[in-house]
C-alpha positions in Angstrom: 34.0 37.3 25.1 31.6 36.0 22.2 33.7 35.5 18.9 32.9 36.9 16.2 32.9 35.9 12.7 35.4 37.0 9.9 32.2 38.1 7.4 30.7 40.3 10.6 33.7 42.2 11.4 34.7 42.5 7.6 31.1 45.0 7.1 33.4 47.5 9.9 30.1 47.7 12.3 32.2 46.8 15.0 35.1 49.3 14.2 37.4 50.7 17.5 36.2 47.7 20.1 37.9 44.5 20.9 36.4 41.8 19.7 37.9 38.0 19.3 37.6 35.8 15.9 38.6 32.2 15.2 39.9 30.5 12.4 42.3 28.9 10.4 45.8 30.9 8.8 46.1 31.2 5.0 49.2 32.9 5.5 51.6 34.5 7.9 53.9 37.2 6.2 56.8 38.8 7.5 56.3 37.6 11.1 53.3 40.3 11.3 50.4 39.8 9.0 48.2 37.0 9.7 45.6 36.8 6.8 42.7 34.4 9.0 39.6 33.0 7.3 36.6 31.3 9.3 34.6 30.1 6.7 32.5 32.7 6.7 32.9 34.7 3.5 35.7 34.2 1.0 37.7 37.1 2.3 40.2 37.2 4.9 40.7 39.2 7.7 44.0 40.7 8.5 45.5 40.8 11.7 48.6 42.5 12.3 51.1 41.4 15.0 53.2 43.2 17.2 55.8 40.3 17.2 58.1 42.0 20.0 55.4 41.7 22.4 55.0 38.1 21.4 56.7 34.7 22.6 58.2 33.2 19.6 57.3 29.4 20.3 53.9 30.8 20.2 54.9 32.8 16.6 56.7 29.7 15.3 53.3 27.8 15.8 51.3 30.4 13.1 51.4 28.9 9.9 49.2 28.1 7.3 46.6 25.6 8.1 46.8 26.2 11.9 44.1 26.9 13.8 43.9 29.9 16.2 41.6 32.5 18.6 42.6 36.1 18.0 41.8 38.9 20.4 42.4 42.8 19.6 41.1 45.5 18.2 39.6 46.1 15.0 40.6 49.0 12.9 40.9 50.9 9.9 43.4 49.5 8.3 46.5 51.4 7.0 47.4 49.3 4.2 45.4 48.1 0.7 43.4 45.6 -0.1 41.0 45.8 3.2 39.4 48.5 5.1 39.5 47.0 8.2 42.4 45.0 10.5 43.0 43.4 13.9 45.5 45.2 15.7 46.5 41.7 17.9 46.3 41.3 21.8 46.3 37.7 21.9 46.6 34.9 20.1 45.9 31.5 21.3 46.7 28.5 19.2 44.0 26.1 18.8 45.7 23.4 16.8 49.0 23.6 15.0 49.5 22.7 11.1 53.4 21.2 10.4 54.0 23.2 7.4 56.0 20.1 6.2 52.9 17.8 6.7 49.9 20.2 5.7 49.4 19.7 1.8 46.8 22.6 1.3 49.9 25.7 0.9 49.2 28.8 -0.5 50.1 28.1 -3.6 48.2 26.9 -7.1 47.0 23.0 -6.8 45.2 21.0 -9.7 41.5 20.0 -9.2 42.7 16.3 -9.7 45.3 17.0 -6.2 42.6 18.2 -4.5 40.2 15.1 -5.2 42.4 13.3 -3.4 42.7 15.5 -0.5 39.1 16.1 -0.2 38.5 16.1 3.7 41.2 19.3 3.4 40.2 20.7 -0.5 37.3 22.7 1.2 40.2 25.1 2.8 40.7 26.2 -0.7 39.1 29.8 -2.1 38.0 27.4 -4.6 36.0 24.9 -2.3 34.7 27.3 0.2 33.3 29.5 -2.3 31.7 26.5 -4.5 30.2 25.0 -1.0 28.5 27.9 0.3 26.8 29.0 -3.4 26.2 25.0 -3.2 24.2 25.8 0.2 22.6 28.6 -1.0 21.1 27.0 -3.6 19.9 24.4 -1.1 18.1 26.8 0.5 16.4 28.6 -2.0 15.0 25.5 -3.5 13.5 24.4 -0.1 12.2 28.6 0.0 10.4 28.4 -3.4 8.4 25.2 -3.1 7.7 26.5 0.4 6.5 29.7 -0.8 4.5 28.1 -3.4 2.7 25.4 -1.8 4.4 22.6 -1.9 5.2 20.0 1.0 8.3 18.8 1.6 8.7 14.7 0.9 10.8 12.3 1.9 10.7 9.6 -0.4 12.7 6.0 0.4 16.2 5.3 -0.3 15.5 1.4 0.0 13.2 0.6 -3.1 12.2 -2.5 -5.0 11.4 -0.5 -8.4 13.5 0.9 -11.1 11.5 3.8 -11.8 13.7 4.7 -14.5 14.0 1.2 -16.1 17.8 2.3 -16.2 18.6 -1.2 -14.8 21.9 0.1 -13.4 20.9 0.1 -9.8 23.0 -0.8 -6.7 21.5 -3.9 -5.0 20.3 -3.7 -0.9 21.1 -7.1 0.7 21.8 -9.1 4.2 22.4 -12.4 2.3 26.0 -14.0 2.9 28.0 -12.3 -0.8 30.1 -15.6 -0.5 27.3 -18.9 0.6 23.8 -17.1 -0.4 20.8 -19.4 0.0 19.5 -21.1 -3.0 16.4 -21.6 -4.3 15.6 -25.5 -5.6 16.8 -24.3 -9.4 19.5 -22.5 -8.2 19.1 -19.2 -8.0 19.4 -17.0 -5.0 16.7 -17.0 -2.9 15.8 -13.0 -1.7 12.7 -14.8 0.3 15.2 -15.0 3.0 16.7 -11.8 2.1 15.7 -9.0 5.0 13.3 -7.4 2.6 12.4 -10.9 1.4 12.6 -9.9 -2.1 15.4 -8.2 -4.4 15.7 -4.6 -3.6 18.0 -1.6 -4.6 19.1 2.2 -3.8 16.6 4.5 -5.1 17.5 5.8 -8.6 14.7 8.2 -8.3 11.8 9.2 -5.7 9.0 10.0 -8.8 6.9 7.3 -8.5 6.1 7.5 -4.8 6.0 11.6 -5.2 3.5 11.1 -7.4 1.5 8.9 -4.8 1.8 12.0 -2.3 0.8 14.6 -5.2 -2.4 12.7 -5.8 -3.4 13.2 -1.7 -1.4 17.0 -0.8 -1.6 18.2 -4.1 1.7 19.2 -5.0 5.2 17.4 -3.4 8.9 18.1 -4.0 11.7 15.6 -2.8 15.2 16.4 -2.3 17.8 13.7 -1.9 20.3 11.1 -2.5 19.4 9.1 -5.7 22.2 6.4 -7.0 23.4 5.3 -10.0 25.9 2.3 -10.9 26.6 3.3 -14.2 29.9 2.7 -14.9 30.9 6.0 -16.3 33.5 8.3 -15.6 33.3 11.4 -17.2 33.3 15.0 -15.4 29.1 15.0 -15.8 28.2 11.7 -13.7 28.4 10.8 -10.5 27.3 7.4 -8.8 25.6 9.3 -5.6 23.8 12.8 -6.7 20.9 14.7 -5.4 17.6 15.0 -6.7 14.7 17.7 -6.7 11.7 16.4 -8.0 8.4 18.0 -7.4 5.3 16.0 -8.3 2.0 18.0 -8.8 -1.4 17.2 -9.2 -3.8 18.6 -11.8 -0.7 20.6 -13.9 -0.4 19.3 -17.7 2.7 19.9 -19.8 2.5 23.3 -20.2 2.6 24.2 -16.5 4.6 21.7 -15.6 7.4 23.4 -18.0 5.8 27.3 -16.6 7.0 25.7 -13.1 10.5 24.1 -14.2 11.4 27.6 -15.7 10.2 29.2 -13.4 11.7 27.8 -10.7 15.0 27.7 -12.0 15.2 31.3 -12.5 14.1 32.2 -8.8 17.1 29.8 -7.2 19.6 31.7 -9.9 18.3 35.3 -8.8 18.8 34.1 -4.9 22.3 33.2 -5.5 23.2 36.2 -7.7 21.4 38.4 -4.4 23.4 36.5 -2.1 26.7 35.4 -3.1 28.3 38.1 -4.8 31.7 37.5 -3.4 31.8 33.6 -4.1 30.5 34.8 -7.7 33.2 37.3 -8.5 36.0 34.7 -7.1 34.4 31.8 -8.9 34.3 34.1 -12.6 38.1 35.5 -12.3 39.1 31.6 -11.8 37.2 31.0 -14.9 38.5 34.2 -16.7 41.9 32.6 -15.7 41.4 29.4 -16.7 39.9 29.7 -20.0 42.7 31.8 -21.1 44.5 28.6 -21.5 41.8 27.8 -24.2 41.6 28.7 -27.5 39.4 31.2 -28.8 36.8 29.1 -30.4 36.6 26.9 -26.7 36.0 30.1 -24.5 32.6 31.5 -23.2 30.9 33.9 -24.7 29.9 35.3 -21.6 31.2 35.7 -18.2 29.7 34.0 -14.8 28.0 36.4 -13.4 26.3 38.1 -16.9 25.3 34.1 -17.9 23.6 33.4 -14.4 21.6 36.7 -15.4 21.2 36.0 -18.6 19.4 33.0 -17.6 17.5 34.3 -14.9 16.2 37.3 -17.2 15.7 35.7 -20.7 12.4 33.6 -21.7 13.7 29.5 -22.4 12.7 29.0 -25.9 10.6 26.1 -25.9 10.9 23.6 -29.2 9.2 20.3 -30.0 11.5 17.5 -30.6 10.5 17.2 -34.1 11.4 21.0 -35.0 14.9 19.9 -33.3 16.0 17.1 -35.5 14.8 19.1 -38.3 17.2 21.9 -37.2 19.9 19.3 -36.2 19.7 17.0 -39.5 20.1 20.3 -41.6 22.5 21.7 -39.3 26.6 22.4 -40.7 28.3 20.2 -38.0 25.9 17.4 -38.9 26.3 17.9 -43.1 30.0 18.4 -42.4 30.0 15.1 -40.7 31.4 17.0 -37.2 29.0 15.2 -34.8 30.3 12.0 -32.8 26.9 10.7 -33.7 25.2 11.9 -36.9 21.5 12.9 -37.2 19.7 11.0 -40.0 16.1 10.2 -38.8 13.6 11.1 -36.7 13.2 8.8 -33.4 17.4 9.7 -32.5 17.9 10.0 -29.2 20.1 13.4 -28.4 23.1 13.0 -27.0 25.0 16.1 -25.0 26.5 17.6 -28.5 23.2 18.2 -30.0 21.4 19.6 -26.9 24.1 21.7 -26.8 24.5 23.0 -30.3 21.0 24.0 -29.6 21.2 26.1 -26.9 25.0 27.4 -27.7 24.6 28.0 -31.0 21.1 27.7 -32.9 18.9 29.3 -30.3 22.0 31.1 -28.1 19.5 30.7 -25.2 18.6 27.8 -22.5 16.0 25.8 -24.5 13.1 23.6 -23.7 12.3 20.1 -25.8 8.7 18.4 -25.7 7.0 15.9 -27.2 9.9 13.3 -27.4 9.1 10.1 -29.4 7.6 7.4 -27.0 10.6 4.7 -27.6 13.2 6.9 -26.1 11.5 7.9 -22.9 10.3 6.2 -19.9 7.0 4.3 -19.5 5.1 6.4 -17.1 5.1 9.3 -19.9 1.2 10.3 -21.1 1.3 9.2 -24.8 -0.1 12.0 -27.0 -2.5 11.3 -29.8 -0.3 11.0 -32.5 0.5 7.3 -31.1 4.3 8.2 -31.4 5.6 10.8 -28.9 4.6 11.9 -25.2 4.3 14.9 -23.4 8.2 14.7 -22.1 10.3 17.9 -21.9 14.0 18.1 -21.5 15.7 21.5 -20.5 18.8 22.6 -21.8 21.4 24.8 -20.5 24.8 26.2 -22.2 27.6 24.5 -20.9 25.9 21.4 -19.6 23.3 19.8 -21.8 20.5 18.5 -20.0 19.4 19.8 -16.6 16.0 18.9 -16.4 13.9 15.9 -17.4 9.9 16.0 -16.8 6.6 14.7 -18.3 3.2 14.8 -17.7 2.8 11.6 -16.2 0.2 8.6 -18.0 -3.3 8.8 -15.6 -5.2 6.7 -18.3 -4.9 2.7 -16.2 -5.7 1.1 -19.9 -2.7 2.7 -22.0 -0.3 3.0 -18.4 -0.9 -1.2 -18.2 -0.2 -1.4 -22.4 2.9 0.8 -21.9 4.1 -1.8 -19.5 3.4 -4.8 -20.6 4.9 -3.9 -24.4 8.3 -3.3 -21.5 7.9 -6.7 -20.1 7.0 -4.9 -16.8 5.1 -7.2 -14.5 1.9 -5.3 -13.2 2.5 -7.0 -9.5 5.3 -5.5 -9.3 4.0 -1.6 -9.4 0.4 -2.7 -8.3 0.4 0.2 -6.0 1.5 2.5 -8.9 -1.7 1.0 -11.0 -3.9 1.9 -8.1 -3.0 5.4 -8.2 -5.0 5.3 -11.4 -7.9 3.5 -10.7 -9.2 5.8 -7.0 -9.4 9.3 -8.4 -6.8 9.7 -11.0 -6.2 12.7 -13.2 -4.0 15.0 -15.1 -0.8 15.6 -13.2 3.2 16.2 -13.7 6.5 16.7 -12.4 10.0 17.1 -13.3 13.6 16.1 -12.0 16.7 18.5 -11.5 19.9 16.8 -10.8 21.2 19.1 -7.9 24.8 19.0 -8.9 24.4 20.0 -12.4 22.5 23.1 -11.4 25.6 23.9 -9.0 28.1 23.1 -11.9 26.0 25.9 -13.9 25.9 28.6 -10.9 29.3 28.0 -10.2 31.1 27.6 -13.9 33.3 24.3 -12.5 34.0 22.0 -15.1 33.6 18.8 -13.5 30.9 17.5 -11.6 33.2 15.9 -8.9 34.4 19.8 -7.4 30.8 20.4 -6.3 29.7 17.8 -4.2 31.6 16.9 -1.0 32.9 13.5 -1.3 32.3 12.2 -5.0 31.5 9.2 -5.2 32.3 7.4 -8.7 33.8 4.2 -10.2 36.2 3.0 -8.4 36.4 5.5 -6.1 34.6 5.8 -2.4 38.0 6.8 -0.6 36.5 9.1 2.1 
């Protein structure tokens, strides 16, 4: 018989046959009510055993964490808390779990336990839900850029550019680590390196998006970009993923009309389809933040945030209205800010973007025209001489999200942007190109995946919503 999952037989279509379900035990009470969750959906389904009819080496084997194949039939069920049950024919244990041994009980673990069991935290109500809004997400990002035109690109994990002239890049190499070869001064010598030059992990796939924008028109990537910064705080990561769409002939304005836009659609596709995670995910948060004190808590649950969001128009600011608003502001008079405003040209750290949003505009907000010193190279310098068309958005709760600019197609001020960086021009020759054969006006934007899953899911630390974190000192699994 073809098993069915816990999520199908929990919508009661199937009510009165027999039908057979796998999965794993969260708990077994009173020698009769096995509560069994595939994966599926964050609810359990309840089967309830006739243990006189059973063997009890096979009962003594049901415990939380095992594994097993239940076959009965599903029906109403007599009790609260669900409307249907298994009545149980057969049980088959797939693999045991020694309650001794198993470290995932049903009981209340701390986020920093769980870290360290991460090949089992995902067993959690927690995990599971987190993972599958986390999936959904996934796929709602690939559905809007399909629906709207884009093409799907893959751009290379093995680069020799720092796109982001972060510097903090984790280097790609064959060459012995202890007896490298040397070059006649003494330096290493990457000509017998396998790339035959120095190269790194991708800290970002913009430059050659914008390559493939200037052929299909408009791109989007979506994948592993890597940082070695050495920070440890619950908002970086040393592995994340990326979206960043590239698109030709879009100037600032629809370049932010596209990063609002989209953001909105991928927040309405999880609120449609992960109601149940949702709920879960906001009562932990209800439960947690009454540990808080007043002034710390939300002033809005989950679910009504994620459609706040997704129904209210970002308020879009130039970076020069925000320091005015920030200079003048009470936290930065009172001296409250870690680092005070006092001129124009600051760059914003995490507490003014979110004063901003949390408590000036009380809405996600977008900032443009950024001075030129603060922001990257390939940024189109406006007119003034002293800021470019960048835009930042930010979100309540997290600060930054997205980071975009319409990108510099003039080849004259591109190559004077670079060389005032002491960037050589051989080394993004092919980046100069793209401005000599055809260029024009074009755009694009970066979304660091987990933070958008942070948002949608109200977890405080960026390390419960990806998989295996990876981050200083720490590549355990």
């Amino acid at each position: 018989m073809t098993a069915h999952s816990v999520k199908e037989l929990l919508s009661g279509k199937l009510t009165l046959q027999e039908v057979t379900v796998n999965g794993w035990v969260k708990t077994f009470r009173s020698n009769r009510f096995i509560a069994l969750n595939d994966g599926s959906t964050i609810n359990n389904i309840q089967c309830v055993v006739d243990f006189e009819k059973f063997d009890d080496t096979v009962l003594k084997q049901i415990n939380t964490g095992a594994a097993l194949r239940i076959t009965g039939t599903l029906v109403e069920s007599q009790g609260r808390g669900q409307s249907v049950e298994i009545q149980v024919k057969d049980i088959f244990v797939h693999g045991e779990a020694d309650p001794e041994a198993y470290p995932i009980q049903p009981k209340k673990h701390s986020l920093e336990f769980l870290r360290e069991k991460a090949h089992l935290r995902v067993r959690t109500n927690t995990f599971s839900a987190v993972m599958r809004v986390r999936s959904a997400l996934s796929f709602a990002i690939h559905q809007y850029f399909q629906q709207n035109g884009f093409y799907y690109f893959h751009a290379p994990i093995i680069t020799g550019s720092d796109a982001e002239g972060a510097g903090e890049m984790f280097r790609v190499t064959t060459l012995d680590a202890k007896k490298p070869p040397l070059t006649e001064e003494g330096e290493v010598n990457h000509k017998e390196d396998f790339f035959g030059k120095e190269t790194n992990l991708t800290v970002s796939g913009q430059l050659e998006a914008e390559a493939y924008a200037m052929a299909l028109g408009k791109v989007y990537t979506f994948g592993p970009t890597f940082r070695a910064e050495n920070s440890n705080t619950s908002r970086h990561l040393a592995e994340f993923w990326m979206i960043e769409p590239e698109m030709a002939f879009y100037d600032l304005d629809a370049n932010m009309d596209l990063a609002e836009d989209f953001i909105k659609n991928v927040i309405r596709y999880v609120l449609e389809n992960c109601e149940d995670d949702l709920q879960f995910l906001e009562k932990r948060l209800l439960d947690e933040e009454k540990r808080k004190p007043q002034a710390e808590r939300s002033e809005m649950a989950l679910i009504e945030k994620l459609k706040f969001v997704a129904d209210t128009n970002f308020k879009r600011v130039t970076y020069t209205e925000a320091i005015d608003i920030l200079r003048n502001s009470k936290p930065n008079k009172k001296k409250k800010f870690q680092y005070p405003i006092d001129e124009w040209g600051a760059d914003l750290q995490s507490e003014h973007e979110r004063f901003l949003v949390e408590k000036h505009f009380k809405c996600p907000v977008i900032l443009f025209d950024y001075p030129a010193k603060i922001k990257a190279f390939y940024m189109r310098l406006n007119e003034d001489g002293k800021t470019v068309r960048a835009m930042d958005i930010l979100f309540p709760g997290i600060g930054e999200i997205v980071g975009g600019s319409q990108r510099e197609e003039r080849l004259e001020v591109l190559k004077e942007k670079m060389a005032a960086l002491d960037i050589p021009e051989e080394e993004l020759w092919w980046y100069l190109d793209l401005r000599k054969f055809g260029t024009a006006v074009h755009s694009g934007f970066g979304l660091g995946f987990e933070r958008l899953v942070l948002f949608a899911t109200g977890m405080g630390n960026i390390r419960d919503v990806i998989p295996f974190p990876r981050t200083p000192q720490n590549a355990e699994f």
